[in-house]
DSSP file (Angstrom, degrees, kcal/mol; ACC not computed):
  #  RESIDUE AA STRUCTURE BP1 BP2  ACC     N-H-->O    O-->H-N    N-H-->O    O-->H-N    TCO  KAPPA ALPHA  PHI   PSI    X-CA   Y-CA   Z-CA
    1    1 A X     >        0   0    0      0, 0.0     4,-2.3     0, 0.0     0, 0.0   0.000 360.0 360.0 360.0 -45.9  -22.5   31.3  -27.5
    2    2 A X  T  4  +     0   0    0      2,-0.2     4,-0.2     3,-0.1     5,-0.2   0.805 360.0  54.7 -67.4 -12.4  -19.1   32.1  -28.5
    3    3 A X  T >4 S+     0   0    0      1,-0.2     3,-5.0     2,-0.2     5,-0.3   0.807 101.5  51.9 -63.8 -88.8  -18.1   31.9  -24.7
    4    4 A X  T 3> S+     0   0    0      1,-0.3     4,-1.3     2,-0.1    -1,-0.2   0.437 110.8  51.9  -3.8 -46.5  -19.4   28.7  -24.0
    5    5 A X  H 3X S+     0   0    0     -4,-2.3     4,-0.6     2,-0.2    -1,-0.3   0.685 116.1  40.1 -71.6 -11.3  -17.2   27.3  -27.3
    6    6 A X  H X>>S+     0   0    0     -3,-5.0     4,-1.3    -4,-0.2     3,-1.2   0.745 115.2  53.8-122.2 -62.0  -13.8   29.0  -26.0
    7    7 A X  H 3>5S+     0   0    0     -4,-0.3     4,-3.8     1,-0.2    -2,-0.2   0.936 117.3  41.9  -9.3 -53.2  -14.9   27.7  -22.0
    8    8 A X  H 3X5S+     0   0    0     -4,-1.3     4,-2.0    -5,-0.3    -1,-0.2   0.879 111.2  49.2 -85.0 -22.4  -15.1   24.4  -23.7
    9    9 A X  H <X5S+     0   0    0     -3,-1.2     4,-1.1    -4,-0.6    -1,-0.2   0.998 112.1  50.3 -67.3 -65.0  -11.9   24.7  -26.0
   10   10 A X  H  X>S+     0   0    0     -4,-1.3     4,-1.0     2,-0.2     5,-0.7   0.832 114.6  49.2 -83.6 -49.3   -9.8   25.8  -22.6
   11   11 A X  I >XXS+     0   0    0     -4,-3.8     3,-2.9    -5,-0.5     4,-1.4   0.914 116.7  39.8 -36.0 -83.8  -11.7   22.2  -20.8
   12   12 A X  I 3<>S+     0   0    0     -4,-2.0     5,-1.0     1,-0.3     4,-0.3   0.712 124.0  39.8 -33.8 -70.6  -10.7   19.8  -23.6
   13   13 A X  I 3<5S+     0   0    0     -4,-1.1    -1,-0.3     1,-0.2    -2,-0.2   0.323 135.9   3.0 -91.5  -2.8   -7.4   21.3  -24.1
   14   14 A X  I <X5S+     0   0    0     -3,-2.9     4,-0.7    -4,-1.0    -3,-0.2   0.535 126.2  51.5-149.1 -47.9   -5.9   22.2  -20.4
   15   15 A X  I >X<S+     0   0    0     -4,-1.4     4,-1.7    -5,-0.7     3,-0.7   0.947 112.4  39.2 -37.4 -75.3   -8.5   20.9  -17.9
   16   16 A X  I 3><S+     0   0    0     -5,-0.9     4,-1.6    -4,-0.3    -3,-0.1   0.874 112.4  47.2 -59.5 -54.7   -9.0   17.7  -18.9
   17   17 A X  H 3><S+     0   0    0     -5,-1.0     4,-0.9    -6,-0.3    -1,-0.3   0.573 110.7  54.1 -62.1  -7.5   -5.8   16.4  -19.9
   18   18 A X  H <X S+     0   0    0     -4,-0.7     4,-2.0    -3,-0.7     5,-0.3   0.928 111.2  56.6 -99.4 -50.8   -4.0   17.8  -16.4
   19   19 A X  H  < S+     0   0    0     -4,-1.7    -2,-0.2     2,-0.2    -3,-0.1   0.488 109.5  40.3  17.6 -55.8   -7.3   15.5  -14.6
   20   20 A X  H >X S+     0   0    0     -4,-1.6     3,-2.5    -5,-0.2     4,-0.7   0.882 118.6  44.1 -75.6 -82.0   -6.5   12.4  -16.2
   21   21 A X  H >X S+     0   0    0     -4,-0.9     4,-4.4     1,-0.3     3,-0.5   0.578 114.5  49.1 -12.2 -67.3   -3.0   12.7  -15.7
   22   22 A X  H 3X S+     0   0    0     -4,-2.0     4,-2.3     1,-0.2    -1,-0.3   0.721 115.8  47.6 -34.7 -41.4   -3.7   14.0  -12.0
   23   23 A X  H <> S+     0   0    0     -3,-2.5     4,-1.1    -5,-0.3    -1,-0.2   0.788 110.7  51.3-101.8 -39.4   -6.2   10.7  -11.6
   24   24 A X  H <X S+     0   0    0     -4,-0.7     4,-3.4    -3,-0.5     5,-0.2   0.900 102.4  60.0 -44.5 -61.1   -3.6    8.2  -13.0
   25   25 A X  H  X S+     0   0    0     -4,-4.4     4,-0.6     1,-0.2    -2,-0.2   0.902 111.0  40.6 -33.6 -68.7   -0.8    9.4  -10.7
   26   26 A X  H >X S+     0   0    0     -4,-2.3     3,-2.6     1,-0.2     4,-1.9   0.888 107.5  59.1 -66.6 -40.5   -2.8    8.5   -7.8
   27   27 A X  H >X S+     0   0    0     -4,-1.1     4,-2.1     1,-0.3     3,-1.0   0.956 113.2  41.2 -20.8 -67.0   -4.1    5.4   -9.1
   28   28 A X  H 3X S+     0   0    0     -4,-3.4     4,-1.3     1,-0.3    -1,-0.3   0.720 112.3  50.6 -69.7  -8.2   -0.4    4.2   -9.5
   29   29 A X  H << S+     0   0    0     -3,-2.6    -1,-0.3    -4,-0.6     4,-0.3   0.762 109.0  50.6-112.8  14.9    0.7    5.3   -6.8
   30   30 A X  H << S+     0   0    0     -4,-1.9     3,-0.4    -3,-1.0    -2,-0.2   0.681 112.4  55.7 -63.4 -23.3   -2.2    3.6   -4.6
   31   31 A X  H  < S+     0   0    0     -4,-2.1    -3,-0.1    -5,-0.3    -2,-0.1   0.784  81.6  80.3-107.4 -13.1   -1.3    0.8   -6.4
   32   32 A X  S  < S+     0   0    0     -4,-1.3    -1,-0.2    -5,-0.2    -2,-0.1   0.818  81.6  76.1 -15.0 -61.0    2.6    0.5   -5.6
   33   33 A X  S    S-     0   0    0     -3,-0.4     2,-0.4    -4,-0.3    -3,-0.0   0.111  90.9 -93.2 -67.4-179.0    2.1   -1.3   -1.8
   34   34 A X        -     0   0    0      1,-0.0     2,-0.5     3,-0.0    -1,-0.2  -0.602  36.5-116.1 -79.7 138.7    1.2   -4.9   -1.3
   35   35 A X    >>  -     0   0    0     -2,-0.4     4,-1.7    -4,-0.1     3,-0.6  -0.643  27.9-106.1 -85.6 135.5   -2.1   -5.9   -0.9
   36   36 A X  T >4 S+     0   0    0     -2,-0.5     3,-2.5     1,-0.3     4,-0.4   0.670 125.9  45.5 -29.0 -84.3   -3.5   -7.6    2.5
   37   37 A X  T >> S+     0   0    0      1,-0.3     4,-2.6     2,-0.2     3,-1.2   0.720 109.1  50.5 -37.0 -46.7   -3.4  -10.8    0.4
   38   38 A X  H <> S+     0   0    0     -3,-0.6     4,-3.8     1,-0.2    -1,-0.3   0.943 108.8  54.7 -53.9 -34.2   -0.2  -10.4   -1.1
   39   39 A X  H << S+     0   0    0     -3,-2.5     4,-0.3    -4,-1.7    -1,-0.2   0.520 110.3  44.3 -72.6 -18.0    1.3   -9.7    2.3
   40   40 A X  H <> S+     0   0    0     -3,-1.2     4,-0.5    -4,-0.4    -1,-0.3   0.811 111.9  54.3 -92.3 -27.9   -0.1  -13.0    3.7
   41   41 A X  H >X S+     0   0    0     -4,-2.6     4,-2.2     1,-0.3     3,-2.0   0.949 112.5  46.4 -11.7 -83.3    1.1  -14.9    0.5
   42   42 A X  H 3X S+     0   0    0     -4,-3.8     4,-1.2     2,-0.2    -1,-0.3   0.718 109.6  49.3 -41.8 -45.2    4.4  -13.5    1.2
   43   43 A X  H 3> S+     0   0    0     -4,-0.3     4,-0.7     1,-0.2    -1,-0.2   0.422 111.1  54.4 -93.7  -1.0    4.6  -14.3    4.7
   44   44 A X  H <X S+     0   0    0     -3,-2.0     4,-0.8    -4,-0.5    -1,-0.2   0.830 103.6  50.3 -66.6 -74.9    3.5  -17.6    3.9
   45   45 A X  H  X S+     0   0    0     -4,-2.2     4,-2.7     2,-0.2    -2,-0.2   0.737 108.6  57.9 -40.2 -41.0    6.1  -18.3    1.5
   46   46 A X  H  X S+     0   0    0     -4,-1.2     4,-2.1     1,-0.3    -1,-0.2   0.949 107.1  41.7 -76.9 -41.0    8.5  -17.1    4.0
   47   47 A X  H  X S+     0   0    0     -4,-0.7     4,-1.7    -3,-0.2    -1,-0.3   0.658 114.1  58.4 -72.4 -15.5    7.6  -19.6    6.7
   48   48 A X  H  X S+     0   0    0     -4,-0.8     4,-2.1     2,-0.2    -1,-0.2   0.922 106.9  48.3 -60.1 -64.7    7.5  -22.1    3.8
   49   49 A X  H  X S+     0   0    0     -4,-2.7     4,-2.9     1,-0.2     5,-0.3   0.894 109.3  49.7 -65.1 -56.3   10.9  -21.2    3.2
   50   50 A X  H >X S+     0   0    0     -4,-2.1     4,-2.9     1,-0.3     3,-1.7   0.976 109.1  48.6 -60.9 -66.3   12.4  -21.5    6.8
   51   51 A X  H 3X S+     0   0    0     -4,-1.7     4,-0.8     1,-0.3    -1,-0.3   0.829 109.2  56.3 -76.9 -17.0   11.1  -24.8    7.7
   52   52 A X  H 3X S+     0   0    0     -4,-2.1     4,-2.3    -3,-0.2    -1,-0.3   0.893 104.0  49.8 -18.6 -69.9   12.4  -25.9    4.5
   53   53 A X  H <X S+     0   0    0     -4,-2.9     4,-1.7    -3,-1.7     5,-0.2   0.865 114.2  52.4 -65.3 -36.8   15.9  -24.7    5.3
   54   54 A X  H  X S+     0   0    0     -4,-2.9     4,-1.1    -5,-0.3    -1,-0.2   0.780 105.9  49.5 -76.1 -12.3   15.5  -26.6    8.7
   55   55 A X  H  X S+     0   0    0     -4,-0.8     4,-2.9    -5,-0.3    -1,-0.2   0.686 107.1  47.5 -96.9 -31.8   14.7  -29.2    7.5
   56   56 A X  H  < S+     0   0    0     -4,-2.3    -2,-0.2     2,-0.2    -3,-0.1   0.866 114.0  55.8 -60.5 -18.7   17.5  -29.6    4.8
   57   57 A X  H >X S+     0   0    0     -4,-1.7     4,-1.0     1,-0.2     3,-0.8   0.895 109.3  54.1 -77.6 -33.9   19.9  -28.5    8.2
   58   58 A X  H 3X S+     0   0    0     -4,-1.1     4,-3.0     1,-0.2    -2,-0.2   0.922 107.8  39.3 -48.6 -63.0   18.1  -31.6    9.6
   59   59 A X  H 3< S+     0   0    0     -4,-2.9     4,-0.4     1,-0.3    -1,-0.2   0.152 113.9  58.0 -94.3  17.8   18.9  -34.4    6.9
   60   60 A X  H <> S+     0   0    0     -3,-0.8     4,-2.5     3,-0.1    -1,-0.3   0.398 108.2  42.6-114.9  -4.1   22.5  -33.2    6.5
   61   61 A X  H  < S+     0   0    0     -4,-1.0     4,-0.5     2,-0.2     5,-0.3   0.880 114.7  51.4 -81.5 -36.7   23.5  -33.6   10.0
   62   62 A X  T >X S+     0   0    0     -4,-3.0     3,-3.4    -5,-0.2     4,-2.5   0.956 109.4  48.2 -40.8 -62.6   21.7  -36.7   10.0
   63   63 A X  H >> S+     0   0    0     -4,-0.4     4,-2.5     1,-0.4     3,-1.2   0.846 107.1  61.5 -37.9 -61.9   23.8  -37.7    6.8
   64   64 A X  H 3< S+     0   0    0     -4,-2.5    -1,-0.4     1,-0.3    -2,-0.2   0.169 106.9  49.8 -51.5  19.8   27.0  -36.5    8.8
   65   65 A X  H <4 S+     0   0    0     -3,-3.4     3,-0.4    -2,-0.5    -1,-0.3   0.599 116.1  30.5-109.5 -54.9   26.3  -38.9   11.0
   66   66 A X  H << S+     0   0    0     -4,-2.5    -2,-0.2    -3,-1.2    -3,-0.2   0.814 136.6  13.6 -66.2 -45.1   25.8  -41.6    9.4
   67   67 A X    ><  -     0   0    0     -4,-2.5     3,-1.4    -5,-0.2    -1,-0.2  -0.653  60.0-178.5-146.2  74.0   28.1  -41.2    6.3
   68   68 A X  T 3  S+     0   0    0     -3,-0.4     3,-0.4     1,-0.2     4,-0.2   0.792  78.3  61.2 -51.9 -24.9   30.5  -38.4    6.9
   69   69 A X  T >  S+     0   0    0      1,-0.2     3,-1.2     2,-0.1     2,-0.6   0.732  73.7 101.4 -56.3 -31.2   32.1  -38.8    3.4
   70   70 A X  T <   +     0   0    0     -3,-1.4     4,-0.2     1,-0.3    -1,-0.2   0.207  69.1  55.4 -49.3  -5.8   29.0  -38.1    1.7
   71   71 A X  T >  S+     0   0    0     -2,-0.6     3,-2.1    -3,-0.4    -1,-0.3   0.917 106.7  57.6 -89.8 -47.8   29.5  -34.3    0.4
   72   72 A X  T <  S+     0   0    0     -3,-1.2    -2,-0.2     1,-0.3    -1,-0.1   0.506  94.4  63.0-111.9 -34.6   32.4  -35.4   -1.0
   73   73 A X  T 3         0   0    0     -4,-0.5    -1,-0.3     1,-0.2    -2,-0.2   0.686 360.0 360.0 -84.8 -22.8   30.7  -38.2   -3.3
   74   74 A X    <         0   0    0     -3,-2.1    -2,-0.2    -4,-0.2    -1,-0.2   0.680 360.0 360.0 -99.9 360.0   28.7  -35.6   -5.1
């Protein structure tokens, strides 16, 4: 009997806590990357972004065309 109690002291007190620990670690570091979803999100966002920007390249050449002074006025 008294093994079992000092087996079970030596779990609780060295086993167990190096286990969680151990079990966390990987969690977090599975959980670091991007996720399929984030990664189309992102890649989403990005094409979002670009045709944005082309389109802003768009309506200031127009502008310079039409009214070259116009930077100058805001």
């Amino acid at each position: 009997m008294e093994f079992v109690f000092v087996l079970s002291i030596l779990f609780i007190t060295i086993v167990l806590p190096l286990w969680l620990i151990l079990h966390y670690i990987t969690k977090w570091r599975g959980s670091r990357g991007l996720s399929a979803e984030d990664e189309r999100m992102l890649a989403d966002l990005w094409q979002s972004a670009k045709r944005m920007e082309e389109r802003v390249v768009t309506l200031e050449a127009i502008l310079d065309s039409e009214s070259p002074h116009w930077r100058k006025k805001v």
